[in-house]
TIMI-135598 format. One record per residue (C-alpha): residue in one letter; chain; x negated, y negated, z negated. Coordinates in Angstrom, 1 decimal. Layout:
! residues N
<rest->A, kette->A, xx->X, yy->Y, zz->Z>
...
This chain:
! residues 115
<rest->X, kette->A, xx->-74.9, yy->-47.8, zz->-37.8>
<rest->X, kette->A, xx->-76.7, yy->-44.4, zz->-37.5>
<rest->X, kette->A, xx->-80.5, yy->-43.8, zz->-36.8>
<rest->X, kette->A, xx->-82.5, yy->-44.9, zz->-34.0>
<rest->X, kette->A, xx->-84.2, yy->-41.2, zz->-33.3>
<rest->X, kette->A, xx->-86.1, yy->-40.9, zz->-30.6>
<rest->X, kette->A, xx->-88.2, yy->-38.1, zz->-28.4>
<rest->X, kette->A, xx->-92.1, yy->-38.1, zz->-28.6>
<rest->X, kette->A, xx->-93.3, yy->-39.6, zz->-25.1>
<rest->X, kette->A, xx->-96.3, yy->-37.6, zz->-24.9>
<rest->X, kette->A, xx->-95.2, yy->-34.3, zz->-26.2>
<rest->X, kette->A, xx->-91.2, yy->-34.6, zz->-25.9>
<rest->X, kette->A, xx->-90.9, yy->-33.0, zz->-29.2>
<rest->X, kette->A, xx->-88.5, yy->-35.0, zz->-31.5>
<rest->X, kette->A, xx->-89.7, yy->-37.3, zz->-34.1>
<rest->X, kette->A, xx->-88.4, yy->-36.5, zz->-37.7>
<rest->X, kette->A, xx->-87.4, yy->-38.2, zz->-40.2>
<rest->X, kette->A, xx->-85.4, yy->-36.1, zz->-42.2>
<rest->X, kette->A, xx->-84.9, yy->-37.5, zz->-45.9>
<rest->X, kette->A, xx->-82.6, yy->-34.4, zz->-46.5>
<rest->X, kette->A, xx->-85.9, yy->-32.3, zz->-46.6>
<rest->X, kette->A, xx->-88.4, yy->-34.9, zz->-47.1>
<rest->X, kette->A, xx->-89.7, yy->-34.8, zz->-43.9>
<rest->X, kette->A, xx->-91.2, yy->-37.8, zz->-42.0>
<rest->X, kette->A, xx->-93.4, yy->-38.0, zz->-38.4>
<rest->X, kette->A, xx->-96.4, yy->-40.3, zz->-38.6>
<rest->X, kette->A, xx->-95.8, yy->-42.5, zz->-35.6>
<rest->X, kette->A, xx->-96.4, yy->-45.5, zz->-32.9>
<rest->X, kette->A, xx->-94.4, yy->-47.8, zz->-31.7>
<rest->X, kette->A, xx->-94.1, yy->-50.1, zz->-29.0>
<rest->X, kette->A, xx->-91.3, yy->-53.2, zz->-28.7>
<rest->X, kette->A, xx->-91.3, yy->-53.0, zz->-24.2>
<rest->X, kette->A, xx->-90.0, yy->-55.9, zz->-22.6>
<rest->X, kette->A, xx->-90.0, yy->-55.4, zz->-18.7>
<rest->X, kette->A, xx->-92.4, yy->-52.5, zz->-19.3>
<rest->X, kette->A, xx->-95.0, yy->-54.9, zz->-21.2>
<rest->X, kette->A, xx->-96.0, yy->-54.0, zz->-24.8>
<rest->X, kette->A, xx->-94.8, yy->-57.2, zz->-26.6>
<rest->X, kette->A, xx->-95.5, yy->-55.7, zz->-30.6>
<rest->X, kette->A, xx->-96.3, yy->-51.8, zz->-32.1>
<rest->X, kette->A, xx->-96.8, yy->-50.8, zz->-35.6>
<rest->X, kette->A, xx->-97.9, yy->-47.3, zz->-36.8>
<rest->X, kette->A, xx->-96.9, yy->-45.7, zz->-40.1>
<rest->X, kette->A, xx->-94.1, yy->-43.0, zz->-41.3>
<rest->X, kette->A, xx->-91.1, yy->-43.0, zz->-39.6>
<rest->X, kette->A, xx->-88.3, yy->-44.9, zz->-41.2>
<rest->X, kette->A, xx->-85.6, yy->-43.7, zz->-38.4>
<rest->X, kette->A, xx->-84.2, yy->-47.0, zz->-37.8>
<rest->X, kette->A, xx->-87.2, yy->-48.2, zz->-35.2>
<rest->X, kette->A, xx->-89.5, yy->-48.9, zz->-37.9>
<rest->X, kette->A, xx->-92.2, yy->-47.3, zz->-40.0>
<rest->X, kette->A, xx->-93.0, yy->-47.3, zz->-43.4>
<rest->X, kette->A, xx->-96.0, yy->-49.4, zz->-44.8>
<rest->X, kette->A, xx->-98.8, yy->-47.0, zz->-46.1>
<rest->X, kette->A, xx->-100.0, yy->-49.7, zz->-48.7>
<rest->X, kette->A, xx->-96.1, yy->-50.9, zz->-50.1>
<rest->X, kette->A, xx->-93.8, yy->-48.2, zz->-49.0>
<rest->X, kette->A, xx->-91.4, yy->-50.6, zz->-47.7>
<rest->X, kette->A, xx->-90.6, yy->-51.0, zz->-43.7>
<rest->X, kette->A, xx->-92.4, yy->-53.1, zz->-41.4>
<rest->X, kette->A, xx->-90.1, yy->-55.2, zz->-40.0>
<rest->X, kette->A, xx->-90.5, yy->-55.9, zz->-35.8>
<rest->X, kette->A, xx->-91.0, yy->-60.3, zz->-35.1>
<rest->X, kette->A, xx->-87.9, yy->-61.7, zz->-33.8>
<rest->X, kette->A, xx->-83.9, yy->-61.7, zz->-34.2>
<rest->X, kette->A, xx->-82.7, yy->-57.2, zz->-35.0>
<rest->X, kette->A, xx->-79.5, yy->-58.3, zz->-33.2>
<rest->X, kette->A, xx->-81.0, yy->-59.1, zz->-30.2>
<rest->X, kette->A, xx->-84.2, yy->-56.7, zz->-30.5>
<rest->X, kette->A, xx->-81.0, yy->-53.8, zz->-30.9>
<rest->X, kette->A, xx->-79.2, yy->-54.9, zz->-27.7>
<rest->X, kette->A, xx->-82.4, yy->-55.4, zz->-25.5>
<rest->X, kette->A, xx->-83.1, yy->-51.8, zz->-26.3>
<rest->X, kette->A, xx->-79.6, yy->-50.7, zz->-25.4>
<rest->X, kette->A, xx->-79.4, yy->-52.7, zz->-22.0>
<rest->X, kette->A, xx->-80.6, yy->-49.5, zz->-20.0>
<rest->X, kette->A, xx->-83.4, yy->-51.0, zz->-18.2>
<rest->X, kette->A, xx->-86.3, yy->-48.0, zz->-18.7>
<rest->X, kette->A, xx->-88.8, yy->-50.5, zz->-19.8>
<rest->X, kette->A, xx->-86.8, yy->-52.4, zz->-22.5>
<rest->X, kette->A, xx->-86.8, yy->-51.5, zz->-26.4>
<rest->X, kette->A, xx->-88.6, yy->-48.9, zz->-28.2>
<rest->X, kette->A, xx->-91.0, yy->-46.5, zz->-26.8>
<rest->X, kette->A, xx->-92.6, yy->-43.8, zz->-29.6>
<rest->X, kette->A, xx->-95.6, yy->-41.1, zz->-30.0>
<rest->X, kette->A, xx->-96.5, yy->-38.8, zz->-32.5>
<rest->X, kette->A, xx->-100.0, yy->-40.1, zz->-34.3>
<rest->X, kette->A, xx->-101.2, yy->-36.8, zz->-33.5>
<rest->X, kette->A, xx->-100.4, yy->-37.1, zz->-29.9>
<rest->X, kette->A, xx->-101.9, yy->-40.9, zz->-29.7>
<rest->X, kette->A, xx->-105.2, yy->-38.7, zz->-31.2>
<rest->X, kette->A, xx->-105.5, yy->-36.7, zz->-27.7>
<rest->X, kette->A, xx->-105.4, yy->-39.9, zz->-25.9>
<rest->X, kette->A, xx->-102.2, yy->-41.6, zz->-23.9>
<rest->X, kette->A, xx->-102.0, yy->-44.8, zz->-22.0>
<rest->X, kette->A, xx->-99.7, yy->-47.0, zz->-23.4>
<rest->X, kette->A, xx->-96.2, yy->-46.7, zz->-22.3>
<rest->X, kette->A, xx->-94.2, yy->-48.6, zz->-20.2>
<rest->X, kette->A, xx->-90.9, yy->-47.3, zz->-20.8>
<rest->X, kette->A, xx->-88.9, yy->-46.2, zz->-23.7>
<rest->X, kette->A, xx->-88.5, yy->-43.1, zz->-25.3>
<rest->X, kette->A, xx->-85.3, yy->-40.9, zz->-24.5>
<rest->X, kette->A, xx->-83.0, yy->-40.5, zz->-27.5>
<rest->X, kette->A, xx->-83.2, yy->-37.4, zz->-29.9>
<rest->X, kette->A, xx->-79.8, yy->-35.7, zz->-29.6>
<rest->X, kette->A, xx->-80.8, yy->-34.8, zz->-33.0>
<rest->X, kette->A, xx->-80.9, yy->-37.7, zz->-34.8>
<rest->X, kette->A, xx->-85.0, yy->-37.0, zz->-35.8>
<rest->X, kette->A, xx->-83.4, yy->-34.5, zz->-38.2>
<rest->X, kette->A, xx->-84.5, yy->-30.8, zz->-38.6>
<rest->X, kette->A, xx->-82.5, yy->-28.0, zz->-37.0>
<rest->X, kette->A, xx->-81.5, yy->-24.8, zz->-39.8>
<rest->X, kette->A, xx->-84.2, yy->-22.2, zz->-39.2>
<rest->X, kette->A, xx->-86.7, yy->-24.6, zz->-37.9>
<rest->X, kette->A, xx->-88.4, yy->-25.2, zz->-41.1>
């Protein structure tokens, strides 16, 4: 399976998470269900729809069954699965989303020659 990689709601920029350079976003992130935040977690960006825990370095996992969080994300409706924002962006204030962020073409990795 590759990386869940995802653009920044608020600014559209993409969020990294680029192991090969050591690079990782500080992010938010919101489990939608029918455009309703059901969970979020903040922390660095794991790239698989997660974040990393500041006080054990491990991933926080999301409540409920991966299988079926995966495919409500992939069922097209706008306001189903993951919606993410840069912590920086949260810091100049944003309303909560209520649909999910568009996918990084990317992969959250950096681009040669923009780093």
């Amino acid at each position: 399976m590759g990386c869940f990689s995802y653009m920044c709601k608020k600014c559209g920029e993409p969020i990294i998470c680029d192991m090969r350079h050591q690079q990782q976003d500080r992010v938010k992130i919101w489990l939608l269900r029918g455009g309703v935040p059901m969970q979020s977690m903040e922390g660095l960006y794991d790239s698989y729809g997660r974040v990393i825990n500041d006080d054990s370095s491990e991933a926080i996992e999301w409540d409920g069954d991966w299988d079926e969080l995966v495919d409500l994300h992939y069922n097209d409706v706008p306001g189903d699965g993951w919606a993410a924002v840069h912590s920086r962006c949260m810091r100049s204030g944003m309303a909560i989303p209520t649909t999910v962020s568009e996918r990084d073409p990317d992969q959250g990795w950096l681009i040669e020659g923009e780093y």
